[in-house]
C-alpha positions as CSV (number, residue, x, y, z in Angstrom):
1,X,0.5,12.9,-36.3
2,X,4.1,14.1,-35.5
3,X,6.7,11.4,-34.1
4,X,8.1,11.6,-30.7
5,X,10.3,13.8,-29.8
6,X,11.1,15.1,-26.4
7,X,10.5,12.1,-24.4
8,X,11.7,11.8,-20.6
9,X,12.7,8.7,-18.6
10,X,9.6,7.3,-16.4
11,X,10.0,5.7,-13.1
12,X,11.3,1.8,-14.3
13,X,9.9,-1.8,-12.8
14,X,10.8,-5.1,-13.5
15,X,8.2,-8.2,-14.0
16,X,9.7,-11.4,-13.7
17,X,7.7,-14.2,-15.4
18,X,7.6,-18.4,-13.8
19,X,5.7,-20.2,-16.8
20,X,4.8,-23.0,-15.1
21,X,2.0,-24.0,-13.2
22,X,0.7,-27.6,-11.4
23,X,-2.7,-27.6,-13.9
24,X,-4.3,-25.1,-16.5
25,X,-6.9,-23.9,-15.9
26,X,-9.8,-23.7,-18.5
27,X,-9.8,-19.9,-18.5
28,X,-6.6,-19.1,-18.5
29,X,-4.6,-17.3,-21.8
30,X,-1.3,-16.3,-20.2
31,X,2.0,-18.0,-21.0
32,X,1.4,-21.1,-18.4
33,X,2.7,-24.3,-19.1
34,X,1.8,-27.4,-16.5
35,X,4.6,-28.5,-14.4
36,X,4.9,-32.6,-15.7
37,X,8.1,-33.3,-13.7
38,X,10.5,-31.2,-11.6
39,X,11.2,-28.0,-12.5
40,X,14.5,-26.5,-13.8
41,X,14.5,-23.7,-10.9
42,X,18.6,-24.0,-11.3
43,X,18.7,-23.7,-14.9
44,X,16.2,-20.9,-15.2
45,X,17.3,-18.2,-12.3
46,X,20.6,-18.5,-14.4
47,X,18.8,-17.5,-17.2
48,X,16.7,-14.9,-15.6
49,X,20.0,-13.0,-14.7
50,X,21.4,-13.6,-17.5
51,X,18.6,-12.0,-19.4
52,X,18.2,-9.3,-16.8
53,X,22.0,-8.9,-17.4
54,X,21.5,-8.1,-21.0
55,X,18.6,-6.2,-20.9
56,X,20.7,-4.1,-17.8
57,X,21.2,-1.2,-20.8
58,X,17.2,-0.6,-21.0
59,X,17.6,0.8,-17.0
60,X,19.9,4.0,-18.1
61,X,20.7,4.6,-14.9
62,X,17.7,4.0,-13.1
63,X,17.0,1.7,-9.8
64,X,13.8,-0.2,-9.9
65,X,10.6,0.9,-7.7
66,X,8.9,-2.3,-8.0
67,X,9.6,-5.8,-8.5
68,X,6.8,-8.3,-9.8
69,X,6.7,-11.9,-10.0
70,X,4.1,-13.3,-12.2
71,X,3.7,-16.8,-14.0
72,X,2.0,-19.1,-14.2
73,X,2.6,-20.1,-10.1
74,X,5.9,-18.2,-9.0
75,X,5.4,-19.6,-5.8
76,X,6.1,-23.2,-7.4
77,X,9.9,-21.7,-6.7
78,X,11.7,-22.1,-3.2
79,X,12.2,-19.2,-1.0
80,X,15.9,-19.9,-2.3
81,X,15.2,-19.4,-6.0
82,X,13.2,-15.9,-5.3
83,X,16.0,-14.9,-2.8
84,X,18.8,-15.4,-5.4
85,X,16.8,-13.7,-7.7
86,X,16.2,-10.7,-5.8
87,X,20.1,-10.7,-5.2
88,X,20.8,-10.8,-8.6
89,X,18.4,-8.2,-9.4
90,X,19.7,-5.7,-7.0
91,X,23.3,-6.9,-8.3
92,X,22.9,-6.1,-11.8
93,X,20.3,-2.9,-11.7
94,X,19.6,-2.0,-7.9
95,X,16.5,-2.0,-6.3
96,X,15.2,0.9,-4.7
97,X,14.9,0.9,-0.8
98,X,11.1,1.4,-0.2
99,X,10.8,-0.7,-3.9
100,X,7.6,-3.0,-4.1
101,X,8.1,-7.0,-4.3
102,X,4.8,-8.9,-5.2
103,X,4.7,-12.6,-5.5
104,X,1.7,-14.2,-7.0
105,X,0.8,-17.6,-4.9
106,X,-2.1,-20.1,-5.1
107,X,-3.3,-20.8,-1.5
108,X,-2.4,-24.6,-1.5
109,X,-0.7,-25.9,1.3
110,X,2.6,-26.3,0.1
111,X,2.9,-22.8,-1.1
112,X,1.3,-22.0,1.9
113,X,4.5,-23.1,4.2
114,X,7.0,-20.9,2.0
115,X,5.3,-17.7,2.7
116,X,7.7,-17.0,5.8
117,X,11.0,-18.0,3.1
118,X,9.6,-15.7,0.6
119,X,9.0,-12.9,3.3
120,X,12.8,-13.2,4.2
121,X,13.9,-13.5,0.5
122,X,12.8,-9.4,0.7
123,X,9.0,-10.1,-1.0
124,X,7.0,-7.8,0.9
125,X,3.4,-8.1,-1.3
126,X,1.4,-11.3,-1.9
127,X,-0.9,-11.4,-4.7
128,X,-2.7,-14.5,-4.0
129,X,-5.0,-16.2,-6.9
130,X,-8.2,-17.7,-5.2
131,X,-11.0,-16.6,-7.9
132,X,-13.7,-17.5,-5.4
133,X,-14.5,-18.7,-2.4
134,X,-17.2,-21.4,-3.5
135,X,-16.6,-24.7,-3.9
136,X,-18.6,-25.2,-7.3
137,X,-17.5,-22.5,-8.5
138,X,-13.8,-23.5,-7.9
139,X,-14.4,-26.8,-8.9
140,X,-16.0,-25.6,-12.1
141,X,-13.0,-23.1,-12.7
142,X,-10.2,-25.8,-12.6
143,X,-8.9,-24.6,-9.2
144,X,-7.2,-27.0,-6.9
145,X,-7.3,-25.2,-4.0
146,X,-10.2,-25.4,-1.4
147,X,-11.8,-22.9,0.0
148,X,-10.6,-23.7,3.3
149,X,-7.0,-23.6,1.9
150,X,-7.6,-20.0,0.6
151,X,-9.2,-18.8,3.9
152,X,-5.9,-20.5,5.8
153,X,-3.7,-18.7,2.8
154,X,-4.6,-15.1,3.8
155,X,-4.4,-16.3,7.8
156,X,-0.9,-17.7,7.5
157,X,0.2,-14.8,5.0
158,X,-0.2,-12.4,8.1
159,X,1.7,-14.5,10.4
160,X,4.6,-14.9,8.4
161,X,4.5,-10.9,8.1
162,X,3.1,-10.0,5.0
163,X,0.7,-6.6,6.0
164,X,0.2,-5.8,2.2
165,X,-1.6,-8.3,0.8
166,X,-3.7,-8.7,-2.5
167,X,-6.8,-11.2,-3.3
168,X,-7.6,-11.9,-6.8
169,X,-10.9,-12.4,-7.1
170,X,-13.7,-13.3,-10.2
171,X,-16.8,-12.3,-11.1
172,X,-19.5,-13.0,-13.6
173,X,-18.4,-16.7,-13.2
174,X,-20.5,-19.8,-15.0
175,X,-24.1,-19.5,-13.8
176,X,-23.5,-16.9,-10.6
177,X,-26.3,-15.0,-9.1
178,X,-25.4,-11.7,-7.8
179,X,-25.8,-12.9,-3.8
180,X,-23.2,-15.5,-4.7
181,X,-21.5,-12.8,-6.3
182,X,-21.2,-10.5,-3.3
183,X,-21.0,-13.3,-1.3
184,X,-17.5,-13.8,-2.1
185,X,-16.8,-10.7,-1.8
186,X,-18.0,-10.3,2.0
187,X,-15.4,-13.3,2.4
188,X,-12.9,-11.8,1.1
189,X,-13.4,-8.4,2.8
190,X,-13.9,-10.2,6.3
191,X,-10.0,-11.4,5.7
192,X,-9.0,-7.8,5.8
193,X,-6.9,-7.5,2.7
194,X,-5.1,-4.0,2.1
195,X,-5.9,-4.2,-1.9
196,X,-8.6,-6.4,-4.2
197,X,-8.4,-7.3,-8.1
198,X,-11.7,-8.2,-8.7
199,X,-12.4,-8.6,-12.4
200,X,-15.1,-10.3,-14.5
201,X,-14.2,-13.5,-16.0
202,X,-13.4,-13.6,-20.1
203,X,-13.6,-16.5,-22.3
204,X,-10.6,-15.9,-24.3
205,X,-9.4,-17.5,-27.5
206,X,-7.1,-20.7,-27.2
207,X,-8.5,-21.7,-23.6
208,X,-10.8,-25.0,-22.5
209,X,-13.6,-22.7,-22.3
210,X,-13.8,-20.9,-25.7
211,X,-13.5,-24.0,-27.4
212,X,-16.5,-25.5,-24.6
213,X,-18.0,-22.2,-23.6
214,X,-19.8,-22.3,-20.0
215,X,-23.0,-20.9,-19.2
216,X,-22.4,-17.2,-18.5
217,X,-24.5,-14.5,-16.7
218,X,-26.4,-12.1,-19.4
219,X,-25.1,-8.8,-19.8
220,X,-28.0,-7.6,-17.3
221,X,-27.0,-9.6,-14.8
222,X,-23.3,-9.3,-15.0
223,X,-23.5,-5.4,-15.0
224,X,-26.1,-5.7,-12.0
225,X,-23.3,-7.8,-10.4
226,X,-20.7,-5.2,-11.0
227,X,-22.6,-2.4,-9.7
228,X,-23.5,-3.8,-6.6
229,X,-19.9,-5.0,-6.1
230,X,-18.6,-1.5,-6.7
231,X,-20.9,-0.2,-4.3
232,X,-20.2,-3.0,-1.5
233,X,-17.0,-2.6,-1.7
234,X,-16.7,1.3,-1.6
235,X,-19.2,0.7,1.9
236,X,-16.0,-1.4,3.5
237,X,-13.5,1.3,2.8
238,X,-12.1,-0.3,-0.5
239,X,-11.5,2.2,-2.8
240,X,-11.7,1.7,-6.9
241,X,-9.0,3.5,-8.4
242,X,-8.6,1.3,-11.9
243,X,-11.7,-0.1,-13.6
244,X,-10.6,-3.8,-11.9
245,X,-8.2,-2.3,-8.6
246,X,-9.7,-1.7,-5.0
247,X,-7.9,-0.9,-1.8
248,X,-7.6,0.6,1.6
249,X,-6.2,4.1,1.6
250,X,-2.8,4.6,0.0
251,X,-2.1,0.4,-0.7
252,X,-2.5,0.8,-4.8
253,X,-0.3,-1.5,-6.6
254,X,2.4,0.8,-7.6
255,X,3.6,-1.8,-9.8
256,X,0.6,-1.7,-11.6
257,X,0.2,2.1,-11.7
258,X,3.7,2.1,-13.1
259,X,1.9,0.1,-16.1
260,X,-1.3,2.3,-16.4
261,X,1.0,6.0,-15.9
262,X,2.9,4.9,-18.7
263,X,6.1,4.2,-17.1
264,X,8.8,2.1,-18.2
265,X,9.2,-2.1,-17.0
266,X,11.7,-4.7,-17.9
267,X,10.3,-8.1,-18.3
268,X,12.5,-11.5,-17.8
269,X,11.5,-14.6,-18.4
270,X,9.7,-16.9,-20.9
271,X,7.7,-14.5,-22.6
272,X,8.0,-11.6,-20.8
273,X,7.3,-8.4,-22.6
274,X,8.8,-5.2,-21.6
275,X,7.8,-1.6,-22.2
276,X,11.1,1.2,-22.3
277,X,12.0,4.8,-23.4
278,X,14.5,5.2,-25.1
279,X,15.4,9.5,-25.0
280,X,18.5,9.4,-27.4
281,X,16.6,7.4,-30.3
282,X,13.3,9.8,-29.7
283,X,11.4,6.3,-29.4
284,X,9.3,4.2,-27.4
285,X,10.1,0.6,-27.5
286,X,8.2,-3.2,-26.7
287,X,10.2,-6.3,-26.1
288,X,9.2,-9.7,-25.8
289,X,11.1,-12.6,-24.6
290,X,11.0,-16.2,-26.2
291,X,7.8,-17.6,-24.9
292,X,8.3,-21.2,-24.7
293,X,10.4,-22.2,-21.3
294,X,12.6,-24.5,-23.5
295,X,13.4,-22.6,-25.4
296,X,14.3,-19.4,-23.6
297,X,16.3,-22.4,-21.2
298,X,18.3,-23.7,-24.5
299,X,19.1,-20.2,-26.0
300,X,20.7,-17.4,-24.8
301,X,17.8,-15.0,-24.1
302,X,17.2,-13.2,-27.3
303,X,15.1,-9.6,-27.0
304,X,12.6,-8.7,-30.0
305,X,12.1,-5.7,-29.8
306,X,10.4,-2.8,-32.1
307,X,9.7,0.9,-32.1
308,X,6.3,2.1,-31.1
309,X,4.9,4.3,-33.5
310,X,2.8,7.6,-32.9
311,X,-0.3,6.2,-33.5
312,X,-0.1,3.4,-31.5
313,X,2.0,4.6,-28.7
314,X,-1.0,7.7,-28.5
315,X,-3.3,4.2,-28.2
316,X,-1.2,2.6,-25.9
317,X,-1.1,5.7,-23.5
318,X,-4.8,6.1,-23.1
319,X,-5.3,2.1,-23.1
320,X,-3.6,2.4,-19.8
321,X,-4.1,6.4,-18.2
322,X,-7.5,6.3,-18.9
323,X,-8.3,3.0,-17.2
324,X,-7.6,5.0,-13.7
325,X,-10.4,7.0,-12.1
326,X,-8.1,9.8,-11.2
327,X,-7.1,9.6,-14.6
328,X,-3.3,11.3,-15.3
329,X,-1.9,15.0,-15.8
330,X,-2.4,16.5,-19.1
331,X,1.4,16.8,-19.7
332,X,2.4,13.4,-18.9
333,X,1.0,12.4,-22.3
334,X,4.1,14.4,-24.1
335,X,6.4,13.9,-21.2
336,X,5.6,9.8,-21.9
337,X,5.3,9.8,-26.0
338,X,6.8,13.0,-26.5
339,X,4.0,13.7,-28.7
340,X,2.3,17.2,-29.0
341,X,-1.1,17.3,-27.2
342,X,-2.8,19.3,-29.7
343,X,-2.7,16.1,-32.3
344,X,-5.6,14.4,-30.0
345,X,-7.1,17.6,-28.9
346,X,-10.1,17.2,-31.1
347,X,-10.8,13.5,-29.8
348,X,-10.3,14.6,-26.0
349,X,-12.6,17.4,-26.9
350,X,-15.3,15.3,-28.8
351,X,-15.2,13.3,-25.3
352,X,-15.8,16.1,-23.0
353,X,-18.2,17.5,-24.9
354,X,-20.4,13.7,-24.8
355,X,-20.0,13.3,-21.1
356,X,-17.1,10.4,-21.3
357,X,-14.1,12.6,-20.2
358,X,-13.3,15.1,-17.8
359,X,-10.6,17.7,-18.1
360,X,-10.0,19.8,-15.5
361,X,-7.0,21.1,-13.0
362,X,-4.4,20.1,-16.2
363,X,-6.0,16.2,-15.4
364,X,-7.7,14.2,-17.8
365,X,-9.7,11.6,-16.6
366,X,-13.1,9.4,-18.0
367,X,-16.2,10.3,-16.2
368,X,-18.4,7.2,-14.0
369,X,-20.0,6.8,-18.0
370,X,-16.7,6.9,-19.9
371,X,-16.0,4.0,-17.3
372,X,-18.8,2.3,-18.3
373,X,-18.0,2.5,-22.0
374,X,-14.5,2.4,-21.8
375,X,-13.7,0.3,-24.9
376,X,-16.0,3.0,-26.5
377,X,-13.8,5.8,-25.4
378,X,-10.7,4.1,-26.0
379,X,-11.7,3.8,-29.8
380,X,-11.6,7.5,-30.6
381,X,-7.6,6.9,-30.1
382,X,-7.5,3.9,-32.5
383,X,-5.4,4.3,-35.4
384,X,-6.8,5.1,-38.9
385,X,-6.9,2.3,-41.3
């Protein structure tokens, strides 16, 4: 497989990461650390910009089209901390005019009464984490909000002007049936959110529940409740446009479909990893930020970064294209890796030719089976041992 070579700038975002949050929960394998006393929100927005500062080089000229924060509980912060932030951001790089602000909040109360702050700080998305909508199940999940709190969450998110709003929701949690299932998602619709991340639940290494696993749906039953969720969903006007992604018509993420269209992000903060072209060395780079918050408070920000090579960046691409169910153009794969499409020709081929991939119209996209056995498809693109 040849190397990169005539690669072009992508569209750029920036995702901003808040490690802490008020408890962990069991499931949880991000880079979350619970909040034991007051937080340093002084200390660390002067590091974020001063990070953001010295990764300024990655942008090459570009503004950014969407702005993402992401922890851990970003909403732990003040309306004053994301507002300085924002500032600074459009300071050092710019921020595009119709640009994309999400803010990930939990619906408790106290978050709850900054949501008119953040609105005015120039947030204009709110991605809020509620999981589900059942007591047990929340209970048994480590949340601390109510269900009553996350009902009032999505209520008070309208009044304080938020029309784009996004409710991340579980499924195939500890012992649900399927009615409980789509239960949670009739609640969730009859809130009238513009998009939905519903996603089953994982037991991931280093988290409470790998170490004491619950008791899970079987595979029957899980993909029984996936099914039927798709199809509920699709019947309220929500549509699925990434294996985990439903919304009304034309309110997609497009932060997130920056990250599946292989375009280019920054990433500040404790742990943050960042994804970025780089045309004059014909490479691809990752970064990654110190992960532990103090650590990245007590040094100067230091970026690791390493050059993606073909076979991986050709993994990464359809990791993330072929996750959407429009799929991407054909020439976006050498316009993002600059790598000839002829070297996976016989794989895309092989995949047409078994029903998992569809290429037509210069788009490539997996087929309602290839969905079903993505992980399948996506290990034809693996890279030899």
């Amino acid at each position: 497989m040849s190397n990169p070579r005539s690669l072009v700038l992508p569209p750029l975002s920036l995702y901003v990461h808040i490690p802490w949050c008020v408890r962990k929960c069991p499931y949880c394998d991000f880079n979350s650390h619970q909040k034991n006393e007051a937080l340093p929100e002084t200390e660390y927005v002067r590091k974020l910009l001063d990070d953001l500062q010295q990764d300024s080089r990655w942008a090459q000229g570009r503004h950014l089209q969407s702005l993402f924060f992401g922890g851990g509980t970003p909403s732990l912060f003040s309306p004053q901390a994301i507002s300085q932030i924002i500032e600074g951001v459009d300071r050092i790089i710019g921020i595009t005019e119709a640009a994309e602000i999400t803010l990930e909040a939990n619906p408790g109360t106290v978050e709850q009464a900054r949501f008119v702050g953040y609105r005015s700080a120039g947030v204009n998305r709110l991605s809020i984490g509620i999981q589900s909508f059942q007591p047990r199940q929340l209970e048994k999940l480590g949340r601390i909000h109510s269900s009553d709190e996350a009902v009032k969450a999505i209520h008070n998110a309208s009044i304080a002007g938020f029309d784009n709003v996004n409710i991340d929701l579980m499924h195939g949690l500890p012992q649900q049936s399927l009615e409980q299932a789509i239960d949670d998602l009739k609640q969730a619709i009859d809130l009238q959110p513009t998009h939905l991340s519903w996603y089953q639940l994982t037991i991931e290494p280093n988290t409470a529940f790998y170490s004491q696993p619950p008791a899970m749906p079987g595979e029957d039953l899980a993909a029984d409740i996936e099914q039927a969720g798709w199809e509920y969903l699709a019947s309220h006007g929500y549509q699925q446009y990434e294996v985990s992604a439903f919304s009304l018509l034309e309110q997609q993420s497009r932060h997130n479909l920056n990250y599946w269209q292989f375009g280019d992000y920054l990433g500040i903060g404790a742990g943050a990893h960042g994804k970025i072209t780089a045309p004059d060395q014909g490479q691809v780079l990752r970064t990654q930020k110190t992960r532990l918050p103090e650590h990245y408070l007590d040094h100067i920000p230091v970026d690791k970064w390493r050059a993606v090579d073909a076979q991986q960046l050709t993994l990464e691409f359809m990791m993330n294209a072929l996750r959407l169910n429009q799929g991407v153009e054909l020439d976006s794969y050498t316009l993002r890796t600059g790598l000839e499409l002829a070297n996976i020709q016989p794989e895309l081929e092989w995949l047409e030719e078994n029903g998992l991939l569809q290429l037509t119209g210069g788009q490539m996209a997996t087929t309602p089976l290839g969905q079903r056995f993505l992980n399948d498809v996506i290990a034809r693109f693996m890279p030899e041992e």
